[in-house]
N, C-alpha and C positions, 0 to 999 in steps of 0.2 A: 301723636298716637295716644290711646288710651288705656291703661293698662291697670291692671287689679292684682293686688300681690294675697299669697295664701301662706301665713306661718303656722308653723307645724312646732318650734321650737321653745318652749320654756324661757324667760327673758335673761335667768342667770346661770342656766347651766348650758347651754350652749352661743354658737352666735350666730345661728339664726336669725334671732332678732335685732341684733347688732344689724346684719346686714344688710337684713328688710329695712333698715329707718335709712342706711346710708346709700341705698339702692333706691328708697324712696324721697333723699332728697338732691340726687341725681338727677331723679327723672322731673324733679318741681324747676329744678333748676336750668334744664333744656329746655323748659317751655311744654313740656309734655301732660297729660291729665292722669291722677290717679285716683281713679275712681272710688273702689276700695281695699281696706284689708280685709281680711275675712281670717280667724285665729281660731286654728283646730285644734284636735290631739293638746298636748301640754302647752302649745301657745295659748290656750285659754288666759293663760298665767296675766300673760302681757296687761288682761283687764283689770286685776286686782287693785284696785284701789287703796288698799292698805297697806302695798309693799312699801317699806325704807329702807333702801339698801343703805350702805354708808356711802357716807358725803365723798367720800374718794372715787367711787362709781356714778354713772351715769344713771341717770334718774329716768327708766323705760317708758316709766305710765308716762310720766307727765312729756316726753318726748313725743308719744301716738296723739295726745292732749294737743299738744303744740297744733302736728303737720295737721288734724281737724280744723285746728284755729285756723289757722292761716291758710288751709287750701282745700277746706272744703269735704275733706277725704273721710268717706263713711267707715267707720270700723267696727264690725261686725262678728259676734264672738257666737261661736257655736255652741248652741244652748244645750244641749246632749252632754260634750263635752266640758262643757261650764257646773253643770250642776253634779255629774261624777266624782269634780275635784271641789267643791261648798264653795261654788263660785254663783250666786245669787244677786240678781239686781231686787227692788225692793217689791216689785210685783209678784217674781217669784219667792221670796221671802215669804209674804204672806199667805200664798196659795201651800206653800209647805208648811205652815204654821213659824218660822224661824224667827228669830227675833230682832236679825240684822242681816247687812245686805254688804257686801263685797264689789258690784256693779252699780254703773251708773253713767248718764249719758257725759260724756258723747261715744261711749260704748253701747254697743246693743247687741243682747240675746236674741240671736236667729236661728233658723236653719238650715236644716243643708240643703233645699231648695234656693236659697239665696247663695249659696256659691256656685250652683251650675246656673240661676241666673247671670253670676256677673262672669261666669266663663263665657255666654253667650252675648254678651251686651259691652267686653271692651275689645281691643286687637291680641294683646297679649295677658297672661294668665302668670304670673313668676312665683313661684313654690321657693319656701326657704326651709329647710328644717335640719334638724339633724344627722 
């Protein structure tokens, strides 16, 4: 099956995200395709490139990082949402005049036509939020 997850959850204040990565490597794991994530509302967060939590927590970015690497999985951050919370990749950066960038591939600024595209383009749609 092919399925696209939508987090709605902030990476460290709920688990949300937590459960999108461990829901996402269930589904790699059965042989299933996951097409992508799509991070709205405060999962925007998950894209920030600058987060370091401490070494005793799980490292979020470079986890969505990884399941890219190794299987492909587009991750998709809601550009609305991104730029509300000074979440800029470096294109947008410069189009605000800003002088640094927060995003970067294998993250990308979209919109929300691209989340009712990938509700129509996989079988299942899985919502994580808080």
């Amino acid at each position: 099956m092919r399925y696209g997850l939508l987090v709605k959850g902030a990476p460290y204040s709920s688990q949300a995200s937590h459960s999108a990565l461990r829901f996402a490597a269930a589904l790699v794991a059965r042989g299933h395709r996951l097409k992508c994530v799509f991070f709205y509302h405060d999962g925007v967060y998950n894209a920030a490139r600058l987060a370091a939590p401490p070494q005793d927590e799980p490292h979020l970015y470079d986890a969505w990082r990884s399941l890219h690497d190794e299987h492909g999985t587009q991750l998709q951050v809601c550009i609305a949402a991104a730029l509300r919370r000074a979440l800029l990749d470096s294109r947008e950066a410069e189009r605000h005049g800003k002088s640094g960038h927060s995003v970067e591939p294998p993250f990308e600024l979209t919109g929300l036509g691209q989340l009712i595209d990938l509700g129509r383009e996989v079988d299942r749609l899985v919502t994580f939020a808080p």
